[in-house]
C-alpha positions as CSV (number, residue, x, y, z in Angstrom):
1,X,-100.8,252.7,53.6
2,X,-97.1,252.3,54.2
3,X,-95.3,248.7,53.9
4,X,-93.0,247.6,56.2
5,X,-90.5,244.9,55.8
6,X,-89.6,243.2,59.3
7,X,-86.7,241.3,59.7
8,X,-87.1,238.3,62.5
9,X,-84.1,236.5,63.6
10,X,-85.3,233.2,64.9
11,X,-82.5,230.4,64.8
12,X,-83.3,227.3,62.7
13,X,-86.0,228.6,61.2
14,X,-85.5,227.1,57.8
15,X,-85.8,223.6,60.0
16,X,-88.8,224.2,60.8
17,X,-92.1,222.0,59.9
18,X,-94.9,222.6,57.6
19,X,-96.9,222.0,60.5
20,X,-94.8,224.6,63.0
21,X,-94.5,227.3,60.2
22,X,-98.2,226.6,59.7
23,X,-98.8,227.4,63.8
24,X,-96.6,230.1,63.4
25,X,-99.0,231.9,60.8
26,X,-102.6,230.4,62.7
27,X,-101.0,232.8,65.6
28,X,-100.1,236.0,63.7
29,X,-103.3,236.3,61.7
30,X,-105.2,235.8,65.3
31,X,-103.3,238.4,66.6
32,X,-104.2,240.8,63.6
33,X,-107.8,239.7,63.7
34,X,-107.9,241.1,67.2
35,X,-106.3,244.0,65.6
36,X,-108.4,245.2,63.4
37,X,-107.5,245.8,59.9
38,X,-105.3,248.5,60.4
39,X,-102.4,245.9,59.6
40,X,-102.2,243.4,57.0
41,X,-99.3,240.7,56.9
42,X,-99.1,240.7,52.8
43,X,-95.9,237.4,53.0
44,X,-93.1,235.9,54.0
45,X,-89.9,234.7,53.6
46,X,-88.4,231.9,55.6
47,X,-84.5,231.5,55.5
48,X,-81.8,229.5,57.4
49,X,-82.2,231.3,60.2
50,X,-84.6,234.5,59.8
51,X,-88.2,235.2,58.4
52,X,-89.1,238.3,56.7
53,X,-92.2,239.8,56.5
54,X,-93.9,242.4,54.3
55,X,-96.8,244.6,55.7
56,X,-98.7,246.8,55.3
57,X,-99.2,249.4,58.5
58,X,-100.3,252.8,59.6
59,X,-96.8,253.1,61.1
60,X,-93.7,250.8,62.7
61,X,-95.6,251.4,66.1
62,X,-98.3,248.8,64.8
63,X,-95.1,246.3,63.6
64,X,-94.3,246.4,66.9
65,X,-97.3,246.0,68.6
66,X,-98.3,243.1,66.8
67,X,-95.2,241.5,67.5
68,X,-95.1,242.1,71.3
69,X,-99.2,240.6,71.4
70,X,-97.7,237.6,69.4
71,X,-94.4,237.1,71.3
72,X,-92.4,237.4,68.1
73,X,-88.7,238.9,67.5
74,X,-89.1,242.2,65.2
75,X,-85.4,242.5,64.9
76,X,-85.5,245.2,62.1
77,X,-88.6,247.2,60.6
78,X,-87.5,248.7,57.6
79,X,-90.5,251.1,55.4
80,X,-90.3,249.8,51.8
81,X,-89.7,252.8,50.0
82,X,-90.4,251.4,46.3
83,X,-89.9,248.1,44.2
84,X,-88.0,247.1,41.8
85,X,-87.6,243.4,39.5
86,X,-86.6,242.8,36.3
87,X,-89.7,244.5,34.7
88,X,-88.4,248.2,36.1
89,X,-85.9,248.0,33.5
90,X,-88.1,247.9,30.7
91,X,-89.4,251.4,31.7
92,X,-86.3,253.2,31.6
């Protein structure tokens, strides 16, 4: 199944609480309960002011439709083509 990075601009969100990040995630897994498991949400990252989020999806049209169910800002959806770390070296 393809992964998807999305890219979510919400301001402050590096200031926000355990407790609201935590509220933030209750409401995204609902949403992909109700979903079906055609879409997993594998992480994320939280920054200053973005989150970005790996999944895995049939397609970007699922990105966005469990955004729009959840009321949250897919800003960029991006299909992960391959990754790379410091271990990829070792292979060349």
């Amino acid at each position: 199944m393809p992964r998807y990075l999305i890219e979510r601009e919400i301001p402050g969100a590096g200031k926000l609480s355990p407790q609201e990040l935590a509220g933030i995630s209750a409401k995204s897994c609902s949403i992909l309960n109700e979903m079906g498991s055609q879409i997993q949400w594998l992480h994320s990252y939280v920054t200053d002011d973005k989150i970005y989020c790996v999944y895995l999806a049939p397609s970007e049209q699922a990105i966005r439709e469990h955004a729009q169910k959840g009321g949250f800002p897919a800003d960029r959806i991006s299909e992960i083509r391959d990754l790379i770390s410091p271990y990829s070296a070792r292979s060349a």
